[in-house]
Biopython code that builds the backbone (N, CA, C, O; Angstrom):
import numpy as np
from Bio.PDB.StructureBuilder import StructureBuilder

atoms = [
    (1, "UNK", "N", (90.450, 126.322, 133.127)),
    (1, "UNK", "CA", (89.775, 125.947, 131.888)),
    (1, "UNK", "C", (90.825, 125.780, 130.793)),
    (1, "UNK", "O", (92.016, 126.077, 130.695)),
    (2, "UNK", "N", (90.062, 125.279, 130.128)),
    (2, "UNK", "CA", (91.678, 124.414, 128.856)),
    (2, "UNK", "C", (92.006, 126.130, 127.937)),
    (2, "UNK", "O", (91.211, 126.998, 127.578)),
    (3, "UNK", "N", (93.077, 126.064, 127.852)),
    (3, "UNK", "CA", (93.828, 127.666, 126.817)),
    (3, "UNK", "C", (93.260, 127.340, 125.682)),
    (3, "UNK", "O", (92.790, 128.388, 125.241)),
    (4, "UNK", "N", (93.069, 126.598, 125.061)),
    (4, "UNK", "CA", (92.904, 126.318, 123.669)),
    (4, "UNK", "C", (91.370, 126.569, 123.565)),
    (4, "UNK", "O", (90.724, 126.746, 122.532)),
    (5, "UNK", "N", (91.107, 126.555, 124.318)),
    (5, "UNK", "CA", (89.012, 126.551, 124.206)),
    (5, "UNK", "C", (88.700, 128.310, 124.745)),
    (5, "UNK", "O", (87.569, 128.785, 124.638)),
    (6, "UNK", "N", (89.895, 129.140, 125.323)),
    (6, "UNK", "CA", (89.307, 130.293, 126.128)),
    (6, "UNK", "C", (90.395, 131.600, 125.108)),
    (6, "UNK", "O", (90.287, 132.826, 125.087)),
    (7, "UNK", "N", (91.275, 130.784, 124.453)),
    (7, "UNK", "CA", (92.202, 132.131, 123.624)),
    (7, "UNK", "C", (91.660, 132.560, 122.875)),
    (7, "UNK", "O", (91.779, 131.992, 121.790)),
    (8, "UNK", "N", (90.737, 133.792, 122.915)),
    (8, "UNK", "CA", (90.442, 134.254, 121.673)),
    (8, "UNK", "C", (91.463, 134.662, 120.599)),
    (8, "UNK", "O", (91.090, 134.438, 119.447)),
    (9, "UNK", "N", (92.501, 135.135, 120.727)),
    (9, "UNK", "CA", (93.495, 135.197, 120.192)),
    (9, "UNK", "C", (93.810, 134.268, 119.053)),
    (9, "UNK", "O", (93.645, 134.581, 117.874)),
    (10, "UNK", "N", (94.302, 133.030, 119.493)),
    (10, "UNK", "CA", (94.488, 131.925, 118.729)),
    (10, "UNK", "C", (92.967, 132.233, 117.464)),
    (10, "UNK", "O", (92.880, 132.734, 116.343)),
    (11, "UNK", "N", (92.001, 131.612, 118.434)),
    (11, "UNK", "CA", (90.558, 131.898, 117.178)),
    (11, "UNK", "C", (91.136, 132.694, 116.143)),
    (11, "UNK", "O", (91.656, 132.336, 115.087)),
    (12, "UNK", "N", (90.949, 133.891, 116.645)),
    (12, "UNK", "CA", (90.864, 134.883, 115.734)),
    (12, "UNK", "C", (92.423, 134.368, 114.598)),
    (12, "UNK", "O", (92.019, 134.108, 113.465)),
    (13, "UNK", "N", (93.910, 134.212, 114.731)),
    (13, "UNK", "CA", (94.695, 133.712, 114.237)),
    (13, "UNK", "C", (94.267, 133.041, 113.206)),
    (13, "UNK", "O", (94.488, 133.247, 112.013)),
    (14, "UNK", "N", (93.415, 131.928, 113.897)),
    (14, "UNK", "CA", (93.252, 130.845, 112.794)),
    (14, "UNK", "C", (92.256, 131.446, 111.603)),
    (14, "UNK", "O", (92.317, 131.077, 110.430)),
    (15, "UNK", "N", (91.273, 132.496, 112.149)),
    (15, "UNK", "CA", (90.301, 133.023, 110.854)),
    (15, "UNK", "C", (91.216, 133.608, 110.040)),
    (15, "UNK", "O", (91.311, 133.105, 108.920)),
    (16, "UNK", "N", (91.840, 134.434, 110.267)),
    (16, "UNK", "CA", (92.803, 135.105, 109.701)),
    (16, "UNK", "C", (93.951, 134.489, 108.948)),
    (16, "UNK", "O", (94.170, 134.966, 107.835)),
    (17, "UNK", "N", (94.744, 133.480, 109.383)),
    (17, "UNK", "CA", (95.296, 132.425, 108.752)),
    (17, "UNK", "C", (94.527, 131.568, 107.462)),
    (17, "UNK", "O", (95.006, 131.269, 106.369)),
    (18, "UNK", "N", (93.404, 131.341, 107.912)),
    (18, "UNK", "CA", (92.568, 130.536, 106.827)),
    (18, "UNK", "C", (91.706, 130.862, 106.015)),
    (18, "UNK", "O", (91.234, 130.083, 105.187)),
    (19, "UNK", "N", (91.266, 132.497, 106.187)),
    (19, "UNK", "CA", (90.407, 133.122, 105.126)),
    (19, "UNK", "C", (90.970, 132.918, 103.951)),
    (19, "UNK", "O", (90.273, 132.168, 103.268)),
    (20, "UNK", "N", (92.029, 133.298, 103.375)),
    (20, "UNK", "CA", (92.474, 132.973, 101.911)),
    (20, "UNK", "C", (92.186, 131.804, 101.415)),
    (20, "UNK", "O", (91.672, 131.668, 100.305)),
    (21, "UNK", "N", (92.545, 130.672, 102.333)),
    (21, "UNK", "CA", (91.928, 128.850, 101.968)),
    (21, "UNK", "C", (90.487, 128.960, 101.763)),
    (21, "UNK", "O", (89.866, 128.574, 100.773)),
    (22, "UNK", "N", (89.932, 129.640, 103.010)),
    (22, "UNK", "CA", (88.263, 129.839, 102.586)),
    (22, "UNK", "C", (88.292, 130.216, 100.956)),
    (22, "UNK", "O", (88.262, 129.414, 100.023)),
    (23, "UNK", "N", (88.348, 131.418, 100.901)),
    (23, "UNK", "CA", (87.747, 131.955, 99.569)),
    (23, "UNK", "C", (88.414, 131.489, 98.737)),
    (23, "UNK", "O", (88.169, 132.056, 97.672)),
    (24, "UNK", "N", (89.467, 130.417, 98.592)),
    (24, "UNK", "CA", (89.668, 130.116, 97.261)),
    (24, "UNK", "C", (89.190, 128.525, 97.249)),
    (24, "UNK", "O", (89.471, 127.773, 96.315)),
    (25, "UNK", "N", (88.330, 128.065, 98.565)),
    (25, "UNK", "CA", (87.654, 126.846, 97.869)),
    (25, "UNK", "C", (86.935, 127.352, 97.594)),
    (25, "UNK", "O", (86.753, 126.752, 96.535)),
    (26, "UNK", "N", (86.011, 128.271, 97.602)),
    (26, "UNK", "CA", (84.558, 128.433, 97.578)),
    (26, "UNK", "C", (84.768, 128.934, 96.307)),
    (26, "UNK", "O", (83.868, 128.613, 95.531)),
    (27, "UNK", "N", (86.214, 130.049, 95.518)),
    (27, "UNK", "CA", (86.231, 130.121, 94.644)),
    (27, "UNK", "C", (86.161, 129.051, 93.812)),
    (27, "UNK", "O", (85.422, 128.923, 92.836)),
    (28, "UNK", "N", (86.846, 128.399, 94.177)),
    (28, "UNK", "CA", (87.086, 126.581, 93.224)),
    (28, "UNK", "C", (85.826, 125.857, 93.135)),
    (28, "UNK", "O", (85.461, 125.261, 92.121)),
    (29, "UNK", "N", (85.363, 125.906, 93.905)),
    (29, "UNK", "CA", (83.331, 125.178, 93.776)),
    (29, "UNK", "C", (82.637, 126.024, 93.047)),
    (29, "UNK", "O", (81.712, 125.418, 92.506)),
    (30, "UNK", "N", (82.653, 127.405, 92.716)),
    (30, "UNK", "CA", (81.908, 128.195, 92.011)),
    (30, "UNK", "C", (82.371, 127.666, 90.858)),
    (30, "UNK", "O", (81.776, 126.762, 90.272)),
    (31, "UNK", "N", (83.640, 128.271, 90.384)),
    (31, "UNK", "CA", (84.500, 127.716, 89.173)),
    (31, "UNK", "C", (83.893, 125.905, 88.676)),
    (31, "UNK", "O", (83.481, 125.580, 87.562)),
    (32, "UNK", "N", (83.994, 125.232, 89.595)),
    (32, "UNK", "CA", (83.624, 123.842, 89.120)),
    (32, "UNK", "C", (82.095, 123.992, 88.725)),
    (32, "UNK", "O", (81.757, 123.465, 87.665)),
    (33, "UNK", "N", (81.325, 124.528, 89.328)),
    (33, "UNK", "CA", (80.189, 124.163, 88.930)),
    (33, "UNK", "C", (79.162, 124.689, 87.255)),
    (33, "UNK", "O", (78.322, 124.229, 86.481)),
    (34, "UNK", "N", (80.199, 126.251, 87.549)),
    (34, "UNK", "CA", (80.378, 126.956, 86.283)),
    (34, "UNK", "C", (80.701, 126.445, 84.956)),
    (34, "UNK", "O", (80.112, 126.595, 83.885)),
    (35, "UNK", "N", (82.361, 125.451, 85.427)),
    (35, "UNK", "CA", (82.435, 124.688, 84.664)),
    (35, "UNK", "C", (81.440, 123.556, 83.950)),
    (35, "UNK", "O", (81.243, 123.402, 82.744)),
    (36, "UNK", "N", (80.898, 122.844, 85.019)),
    (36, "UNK", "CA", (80.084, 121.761, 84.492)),
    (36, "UNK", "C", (79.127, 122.071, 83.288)),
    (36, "UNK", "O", (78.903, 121.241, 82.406)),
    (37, "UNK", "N", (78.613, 123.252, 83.317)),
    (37, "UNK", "CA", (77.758, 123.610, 82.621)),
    (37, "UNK", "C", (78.615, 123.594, 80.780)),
    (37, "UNK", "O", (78.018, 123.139, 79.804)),
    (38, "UNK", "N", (79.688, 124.038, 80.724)),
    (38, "UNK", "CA", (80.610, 124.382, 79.584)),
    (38, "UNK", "C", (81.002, 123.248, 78.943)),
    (38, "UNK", "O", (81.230, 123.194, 77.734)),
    (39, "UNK", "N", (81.143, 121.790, 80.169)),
    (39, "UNK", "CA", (81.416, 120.762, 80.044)),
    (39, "UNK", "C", (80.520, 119.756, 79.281)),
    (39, "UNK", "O", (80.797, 119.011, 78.340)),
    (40, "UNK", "N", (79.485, 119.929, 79.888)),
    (40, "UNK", "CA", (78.095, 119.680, 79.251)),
    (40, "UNK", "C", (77.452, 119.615, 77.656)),
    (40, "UNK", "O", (77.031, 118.770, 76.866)),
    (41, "UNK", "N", (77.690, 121.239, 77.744)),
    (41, "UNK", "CA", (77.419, 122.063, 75.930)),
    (41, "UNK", "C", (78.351, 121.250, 75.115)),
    (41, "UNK", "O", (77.919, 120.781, 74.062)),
    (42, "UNK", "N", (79.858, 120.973, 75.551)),
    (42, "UNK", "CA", (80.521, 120.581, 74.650)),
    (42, "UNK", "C", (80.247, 119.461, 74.334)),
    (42, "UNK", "O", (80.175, 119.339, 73.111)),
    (43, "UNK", "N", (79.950, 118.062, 75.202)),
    (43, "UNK", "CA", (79.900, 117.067, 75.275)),
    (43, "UNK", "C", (78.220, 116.818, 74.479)),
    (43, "UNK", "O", (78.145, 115.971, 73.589)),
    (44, "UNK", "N", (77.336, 117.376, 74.766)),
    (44, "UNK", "CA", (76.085, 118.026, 73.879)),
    (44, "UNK", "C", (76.808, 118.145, 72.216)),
    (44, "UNK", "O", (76.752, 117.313, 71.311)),
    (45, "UNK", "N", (77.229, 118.995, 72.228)),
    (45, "UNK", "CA", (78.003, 119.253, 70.892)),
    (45, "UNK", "C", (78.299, 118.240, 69.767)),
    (45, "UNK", "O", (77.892, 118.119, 68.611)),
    (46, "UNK", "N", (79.369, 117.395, 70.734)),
    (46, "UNK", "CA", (79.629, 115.903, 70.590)),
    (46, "UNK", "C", (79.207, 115.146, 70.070)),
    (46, "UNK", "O", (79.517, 114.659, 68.983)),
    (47, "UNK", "N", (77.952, 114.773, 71.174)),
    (47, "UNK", "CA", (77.139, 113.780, 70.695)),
    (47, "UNK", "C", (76.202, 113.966, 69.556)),
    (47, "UNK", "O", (75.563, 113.034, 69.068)),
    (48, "UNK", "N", (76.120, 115.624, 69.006)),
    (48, "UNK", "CA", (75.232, 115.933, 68.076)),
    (48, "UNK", "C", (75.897, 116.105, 66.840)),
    (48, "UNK", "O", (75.303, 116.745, 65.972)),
    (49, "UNK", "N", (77.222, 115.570, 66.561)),
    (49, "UNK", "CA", (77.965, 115.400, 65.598)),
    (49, "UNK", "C", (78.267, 113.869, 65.133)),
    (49, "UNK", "O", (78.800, 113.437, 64.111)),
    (50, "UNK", "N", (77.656, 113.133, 66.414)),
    (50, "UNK", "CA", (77.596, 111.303, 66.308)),
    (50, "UNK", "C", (76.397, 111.416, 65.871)),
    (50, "UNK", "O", (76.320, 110.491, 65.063)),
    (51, "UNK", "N", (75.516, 111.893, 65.878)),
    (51, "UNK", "CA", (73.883, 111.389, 65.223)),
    (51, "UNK", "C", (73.228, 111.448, 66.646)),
    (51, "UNK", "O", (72.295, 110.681, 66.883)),
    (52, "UNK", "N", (73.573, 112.126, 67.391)),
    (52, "UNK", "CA", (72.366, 112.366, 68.599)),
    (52, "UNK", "C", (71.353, 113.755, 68.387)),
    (52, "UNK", "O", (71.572, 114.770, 69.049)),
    (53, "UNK", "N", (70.112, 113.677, 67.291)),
    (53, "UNK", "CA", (69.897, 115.080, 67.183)),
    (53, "UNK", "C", (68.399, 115.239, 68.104)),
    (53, "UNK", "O", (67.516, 115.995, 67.700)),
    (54, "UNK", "N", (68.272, 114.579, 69.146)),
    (54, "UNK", "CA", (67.223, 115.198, 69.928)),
    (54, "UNK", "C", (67.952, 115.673, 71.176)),
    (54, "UNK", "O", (68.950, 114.991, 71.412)),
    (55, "UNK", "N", (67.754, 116.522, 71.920)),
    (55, "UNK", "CA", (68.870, 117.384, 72.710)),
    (55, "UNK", "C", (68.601, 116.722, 74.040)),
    (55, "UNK", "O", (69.234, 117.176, 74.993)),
    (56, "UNK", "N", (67.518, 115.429, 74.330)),
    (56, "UNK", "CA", (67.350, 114.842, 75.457)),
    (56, "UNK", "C", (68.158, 113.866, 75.195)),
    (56, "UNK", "O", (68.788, 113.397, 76.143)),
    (57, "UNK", "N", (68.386, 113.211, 73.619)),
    (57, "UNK", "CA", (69.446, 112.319, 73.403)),
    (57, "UNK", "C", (71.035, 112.956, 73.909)),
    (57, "UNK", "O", (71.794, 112.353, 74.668)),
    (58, "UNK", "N", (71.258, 114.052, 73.406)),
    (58, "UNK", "CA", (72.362, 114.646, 73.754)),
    (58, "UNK", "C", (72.840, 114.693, 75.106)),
    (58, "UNK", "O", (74.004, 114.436, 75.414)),
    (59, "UNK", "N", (71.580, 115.152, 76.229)),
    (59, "UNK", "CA", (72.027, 115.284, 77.205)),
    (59, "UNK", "C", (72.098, 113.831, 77.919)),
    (59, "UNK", "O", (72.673, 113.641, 78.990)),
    (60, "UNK", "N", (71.483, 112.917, 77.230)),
    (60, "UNK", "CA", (71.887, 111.221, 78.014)),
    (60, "UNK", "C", (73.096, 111.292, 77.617)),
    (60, "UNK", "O", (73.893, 111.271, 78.556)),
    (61, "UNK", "N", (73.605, 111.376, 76.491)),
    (61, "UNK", "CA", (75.095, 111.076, 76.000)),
    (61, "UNK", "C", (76.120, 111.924, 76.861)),
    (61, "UNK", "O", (77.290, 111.552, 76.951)),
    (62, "UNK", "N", (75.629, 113.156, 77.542)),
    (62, "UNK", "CA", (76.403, 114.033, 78.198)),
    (62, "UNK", "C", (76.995, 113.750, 79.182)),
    (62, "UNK", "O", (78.182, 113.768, 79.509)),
    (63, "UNK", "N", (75.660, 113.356, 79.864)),
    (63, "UNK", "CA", (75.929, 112.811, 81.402)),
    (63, "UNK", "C", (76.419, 111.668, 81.755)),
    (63, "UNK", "O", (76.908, 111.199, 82.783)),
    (64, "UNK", "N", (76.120, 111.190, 80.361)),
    (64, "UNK", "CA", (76.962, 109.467, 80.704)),
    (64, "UNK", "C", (78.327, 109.480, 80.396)),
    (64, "UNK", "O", (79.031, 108.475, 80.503)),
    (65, "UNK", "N", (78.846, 110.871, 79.915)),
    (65, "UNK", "CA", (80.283, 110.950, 79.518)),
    (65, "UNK", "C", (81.118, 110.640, 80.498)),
    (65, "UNK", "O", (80.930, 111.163, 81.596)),
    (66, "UNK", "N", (82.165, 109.767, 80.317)),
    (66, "UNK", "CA", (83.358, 109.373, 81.726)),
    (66, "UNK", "C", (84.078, 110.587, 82.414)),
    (66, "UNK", "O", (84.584, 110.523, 83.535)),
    (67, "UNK", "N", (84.062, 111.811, 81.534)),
    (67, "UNK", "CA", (84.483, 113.465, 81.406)),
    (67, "UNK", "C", (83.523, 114.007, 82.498)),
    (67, "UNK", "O", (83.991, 114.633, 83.449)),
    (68, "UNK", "N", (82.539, 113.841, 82.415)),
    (68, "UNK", "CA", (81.245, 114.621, 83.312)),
    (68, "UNK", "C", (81.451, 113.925, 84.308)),
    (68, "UNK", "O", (81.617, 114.413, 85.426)),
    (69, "UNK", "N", (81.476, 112.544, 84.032)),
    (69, "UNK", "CA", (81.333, 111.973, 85.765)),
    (69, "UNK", "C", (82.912, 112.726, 86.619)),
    (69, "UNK", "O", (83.088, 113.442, 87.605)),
    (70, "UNK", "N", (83.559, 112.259, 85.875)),
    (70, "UNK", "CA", (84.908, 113.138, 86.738)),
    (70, "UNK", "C", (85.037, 114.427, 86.767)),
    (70, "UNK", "O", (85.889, 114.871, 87.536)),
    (71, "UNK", "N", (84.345, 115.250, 86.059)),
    (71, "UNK", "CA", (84.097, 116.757, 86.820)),
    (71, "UNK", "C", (83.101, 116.874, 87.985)),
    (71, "UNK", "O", (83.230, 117.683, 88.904)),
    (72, "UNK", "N", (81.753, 115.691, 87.822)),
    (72, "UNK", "CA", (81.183, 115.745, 89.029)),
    (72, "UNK", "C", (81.813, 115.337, 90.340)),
    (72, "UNK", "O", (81.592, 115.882, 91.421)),
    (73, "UNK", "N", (82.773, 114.126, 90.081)),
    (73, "UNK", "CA", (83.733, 113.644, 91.016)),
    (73, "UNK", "C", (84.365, 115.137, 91.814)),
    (73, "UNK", "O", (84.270, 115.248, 93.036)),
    (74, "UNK", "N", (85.001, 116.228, 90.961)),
    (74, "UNK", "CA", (85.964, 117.376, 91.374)),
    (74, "UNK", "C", (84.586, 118.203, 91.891)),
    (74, "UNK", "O", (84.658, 118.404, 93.103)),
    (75, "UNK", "N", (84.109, 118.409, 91.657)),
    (75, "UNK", "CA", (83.061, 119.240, 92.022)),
    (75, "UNK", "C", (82.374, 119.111, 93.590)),
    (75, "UNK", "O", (81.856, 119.992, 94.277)),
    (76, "UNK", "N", (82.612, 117.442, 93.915)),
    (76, "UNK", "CA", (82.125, 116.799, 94.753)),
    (76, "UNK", "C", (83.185, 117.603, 96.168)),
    (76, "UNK", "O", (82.789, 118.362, 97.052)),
    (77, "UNK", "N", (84.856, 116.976, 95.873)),
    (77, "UNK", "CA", (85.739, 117.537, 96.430)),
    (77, "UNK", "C", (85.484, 118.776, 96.472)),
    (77, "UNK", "O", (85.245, 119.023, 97.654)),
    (78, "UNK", "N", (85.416, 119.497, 95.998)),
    (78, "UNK", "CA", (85.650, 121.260, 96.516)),
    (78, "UNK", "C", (84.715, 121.536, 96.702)),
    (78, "UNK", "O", (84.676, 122.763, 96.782)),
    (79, "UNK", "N", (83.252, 120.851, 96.926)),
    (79, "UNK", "CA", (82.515, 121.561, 97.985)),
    (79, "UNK", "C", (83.067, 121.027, 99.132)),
    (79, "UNK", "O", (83.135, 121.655, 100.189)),
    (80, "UNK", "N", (83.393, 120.106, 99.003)),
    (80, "UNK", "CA", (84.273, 119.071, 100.839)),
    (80, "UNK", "C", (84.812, 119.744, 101.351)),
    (80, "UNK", "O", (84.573, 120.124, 102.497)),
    (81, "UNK", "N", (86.279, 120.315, 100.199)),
    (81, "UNK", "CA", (86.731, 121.226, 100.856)),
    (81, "UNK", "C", (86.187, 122.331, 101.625)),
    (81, "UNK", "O", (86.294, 122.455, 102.845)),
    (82, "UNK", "N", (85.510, 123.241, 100.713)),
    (82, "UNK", "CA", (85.087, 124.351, 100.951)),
    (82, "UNK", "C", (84.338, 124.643, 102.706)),
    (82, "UNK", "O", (84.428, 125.473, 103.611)),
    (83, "UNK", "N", (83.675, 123.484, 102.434)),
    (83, "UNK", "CA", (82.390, 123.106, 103.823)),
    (83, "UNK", "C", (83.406, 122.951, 105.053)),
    (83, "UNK", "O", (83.158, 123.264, 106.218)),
    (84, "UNK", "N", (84.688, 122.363, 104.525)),
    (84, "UNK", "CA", (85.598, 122.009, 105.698)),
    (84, "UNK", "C", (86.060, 122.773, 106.378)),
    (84, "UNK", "O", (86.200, 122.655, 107.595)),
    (85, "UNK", "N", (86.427, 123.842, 105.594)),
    (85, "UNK", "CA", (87.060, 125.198, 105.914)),
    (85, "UNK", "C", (85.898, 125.842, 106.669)),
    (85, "UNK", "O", (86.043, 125.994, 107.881)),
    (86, "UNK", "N", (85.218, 126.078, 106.322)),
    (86, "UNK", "CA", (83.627, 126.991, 106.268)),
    (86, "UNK", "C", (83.210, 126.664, 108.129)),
    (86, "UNK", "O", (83.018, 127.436, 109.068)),
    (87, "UNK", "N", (83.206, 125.426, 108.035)),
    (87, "UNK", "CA", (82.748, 124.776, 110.041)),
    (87, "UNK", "C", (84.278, 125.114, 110.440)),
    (87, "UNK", "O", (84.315, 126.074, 111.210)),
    (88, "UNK", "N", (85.416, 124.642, 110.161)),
    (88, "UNK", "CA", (86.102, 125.113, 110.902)),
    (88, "UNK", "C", (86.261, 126.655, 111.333)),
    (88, "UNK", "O", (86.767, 126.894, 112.429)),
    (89, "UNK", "N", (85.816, 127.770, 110.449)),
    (89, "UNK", "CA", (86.304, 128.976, 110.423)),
    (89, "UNK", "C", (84.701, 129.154, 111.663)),
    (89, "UNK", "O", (84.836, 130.077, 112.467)),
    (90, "UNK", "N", (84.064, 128.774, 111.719)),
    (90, "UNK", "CA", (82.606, 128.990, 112.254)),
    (90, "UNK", "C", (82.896, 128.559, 113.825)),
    (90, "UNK", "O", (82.433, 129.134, 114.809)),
    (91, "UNK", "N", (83.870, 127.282, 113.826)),
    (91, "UNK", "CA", (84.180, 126.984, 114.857)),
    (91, "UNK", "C", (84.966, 127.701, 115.695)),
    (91, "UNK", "O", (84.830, 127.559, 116.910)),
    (92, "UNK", "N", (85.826, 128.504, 115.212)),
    (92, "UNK", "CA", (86.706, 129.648, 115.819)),
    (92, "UNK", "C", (86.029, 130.507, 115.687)),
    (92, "UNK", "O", (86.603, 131.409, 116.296)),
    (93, "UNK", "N", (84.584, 131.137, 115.038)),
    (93, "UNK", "CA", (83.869, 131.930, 115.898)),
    (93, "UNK", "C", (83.234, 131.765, 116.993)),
    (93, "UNK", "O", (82.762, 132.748, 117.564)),
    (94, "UNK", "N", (83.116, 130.719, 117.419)),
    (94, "UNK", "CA", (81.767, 130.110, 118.129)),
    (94, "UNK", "C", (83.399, 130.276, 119.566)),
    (94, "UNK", "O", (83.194, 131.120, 120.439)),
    (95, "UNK", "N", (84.385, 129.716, 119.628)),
    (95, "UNK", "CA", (85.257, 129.500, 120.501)),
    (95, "UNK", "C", (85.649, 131.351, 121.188)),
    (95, "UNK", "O", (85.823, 131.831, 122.308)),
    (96, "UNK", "N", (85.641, 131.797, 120.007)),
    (96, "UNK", "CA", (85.627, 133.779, 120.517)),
    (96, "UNK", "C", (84.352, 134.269, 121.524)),
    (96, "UNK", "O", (84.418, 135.101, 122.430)),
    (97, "UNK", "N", (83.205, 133.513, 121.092)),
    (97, "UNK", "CA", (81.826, 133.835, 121.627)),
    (97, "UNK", "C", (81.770, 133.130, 122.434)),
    (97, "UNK", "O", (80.886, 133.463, 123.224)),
    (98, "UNK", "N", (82.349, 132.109, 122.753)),
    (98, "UNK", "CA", (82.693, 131.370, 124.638)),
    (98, "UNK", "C", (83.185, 132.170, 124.970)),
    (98, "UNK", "O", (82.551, 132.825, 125.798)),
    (99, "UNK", "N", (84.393, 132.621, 124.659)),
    (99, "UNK", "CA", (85.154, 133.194, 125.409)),
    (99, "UNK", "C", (84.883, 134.961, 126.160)),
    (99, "UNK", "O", (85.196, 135.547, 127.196)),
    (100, "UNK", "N", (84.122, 135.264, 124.893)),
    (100, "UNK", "CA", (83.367, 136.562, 125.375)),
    (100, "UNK", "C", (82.205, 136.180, 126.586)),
    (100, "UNK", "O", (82.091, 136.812, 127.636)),
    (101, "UNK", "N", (81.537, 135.232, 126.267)),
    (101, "UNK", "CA", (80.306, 134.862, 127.164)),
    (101, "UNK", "C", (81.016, 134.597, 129.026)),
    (101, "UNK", "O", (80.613, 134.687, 130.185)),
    (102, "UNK", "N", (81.934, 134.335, 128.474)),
    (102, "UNK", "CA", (83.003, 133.596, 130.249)),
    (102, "UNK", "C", (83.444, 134.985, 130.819)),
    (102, "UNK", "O", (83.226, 135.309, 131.986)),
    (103, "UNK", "N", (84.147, 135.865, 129.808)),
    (103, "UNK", "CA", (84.414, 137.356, 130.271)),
    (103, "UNK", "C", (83.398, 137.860, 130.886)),
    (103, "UNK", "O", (83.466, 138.185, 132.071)),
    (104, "UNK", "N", (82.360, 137.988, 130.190)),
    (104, "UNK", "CA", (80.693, 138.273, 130.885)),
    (104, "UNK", "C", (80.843, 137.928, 132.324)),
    (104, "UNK", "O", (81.053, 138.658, 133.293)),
    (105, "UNK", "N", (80.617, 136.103, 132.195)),
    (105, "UNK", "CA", (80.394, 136.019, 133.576)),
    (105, "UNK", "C", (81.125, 136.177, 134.650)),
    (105, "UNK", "O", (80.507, 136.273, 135.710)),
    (106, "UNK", "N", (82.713, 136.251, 134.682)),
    (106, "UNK", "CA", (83.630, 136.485, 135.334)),
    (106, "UNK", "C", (83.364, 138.067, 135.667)),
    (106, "UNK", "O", (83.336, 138.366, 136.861)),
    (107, "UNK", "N", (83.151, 139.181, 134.619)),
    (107, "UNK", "CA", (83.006, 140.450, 135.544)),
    (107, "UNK", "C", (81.925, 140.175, 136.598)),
    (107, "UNK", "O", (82.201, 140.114, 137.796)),
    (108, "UNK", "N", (80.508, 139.988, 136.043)),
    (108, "UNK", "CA", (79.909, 139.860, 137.018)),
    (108, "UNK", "C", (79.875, 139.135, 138.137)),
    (108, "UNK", "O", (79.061, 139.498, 138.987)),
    (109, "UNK", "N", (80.831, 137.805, 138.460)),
    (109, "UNK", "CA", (80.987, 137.185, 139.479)),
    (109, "UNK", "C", (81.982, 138.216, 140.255)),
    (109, "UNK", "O", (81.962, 138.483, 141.457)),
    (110, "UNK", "N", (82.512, 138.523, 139.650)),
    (110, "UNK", "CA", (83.864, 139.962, 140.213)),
    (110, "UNK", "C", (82.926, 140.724, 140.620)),
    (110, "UNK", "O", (83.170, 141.005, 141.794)),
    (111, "UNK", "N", (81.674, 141.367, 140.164)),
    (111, "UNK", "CA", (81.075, 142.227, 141.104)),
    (111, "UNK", "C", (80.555, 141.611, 142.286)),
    (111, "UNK", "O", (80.817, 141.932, 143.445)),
    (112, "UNK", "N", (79.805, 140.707, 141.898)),
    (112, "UNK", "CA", (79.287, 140.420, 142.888)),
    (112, "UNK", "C", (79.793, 140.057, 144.295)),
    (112, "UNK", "O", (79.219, 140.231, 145.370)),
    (113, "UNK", "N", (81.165, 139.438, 144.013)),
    (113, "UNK", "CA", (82.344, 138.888, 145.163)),
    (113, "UNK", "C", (82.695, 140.215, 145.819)),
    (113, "UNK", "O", (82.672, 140.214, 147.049)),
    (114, "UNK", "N", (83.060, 141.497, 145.118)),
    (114, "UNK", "CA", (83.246, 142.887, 145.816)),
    (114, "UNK", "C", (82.296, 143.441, 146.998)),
    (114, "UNK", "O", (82.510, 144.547, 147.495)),
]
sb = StructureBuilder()
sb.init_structure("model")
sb.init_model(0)
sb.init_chain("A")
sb.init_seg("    ")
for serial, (resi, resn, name, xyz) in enumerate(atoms, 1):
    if name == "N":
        sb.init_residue(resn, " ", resi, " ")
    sb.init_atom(name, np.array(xyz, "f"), 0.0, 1.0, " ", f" {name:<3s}", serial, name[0])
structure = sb.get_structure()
């Protein structure tokens, strides 16, 4: 059977190698989205210093800001990231839990062959 599909070892490596990447996209998507909101108020702010004083006017002016669209743009990315990391790290669990499931069946084919 292929090494790369049965090393738990490796798996486990790579979780361990890539947890820090994990939690600091997921930090970075929290952060972005947190942000958006701050991004928003200000740009709100903004427009209510141009003569936008109904706050549904404000928030058209918000969202149509070229500023918002490119934080939604970043926001977009680091969930990408995040998700990327997230299946891969899931995938090296799932490759540990073959590999446990094959141990399984190998003892018991070992008994049974005895």
């Amino acid at each position: 059977m292929n090494e790369r599909l049965t090393d738990p070892n490796q798996a486990i490596d790579y979780i361990i190698a890539n947890s820090k990447l994990y939690a600091k996209a997921r930090a970075d998507r929290i952060y972005m989205e947190e942000l958006r909101k701050t991004i928003k108020a200000e740009l709100c702010k903004t427009a209510l210093h141009h003569g936008f004083e109904a706050v549904n006017a404000q928030e058209r002016e918000a969202y149509s800001d070229p500023n918002y669209r490119a934080h939604l743009l970043a926001i977009k990315q680091a969930v990408e990231a995040e998700e990327q990391l997230r299946w891969m790290l899931i995938a090296a669990q799932a490759r540990i839990d073959v590999w446990r499931s094959i141990e399984a069946s190998n003892r018991v084919q070992d008994k049974v062959t005895m």
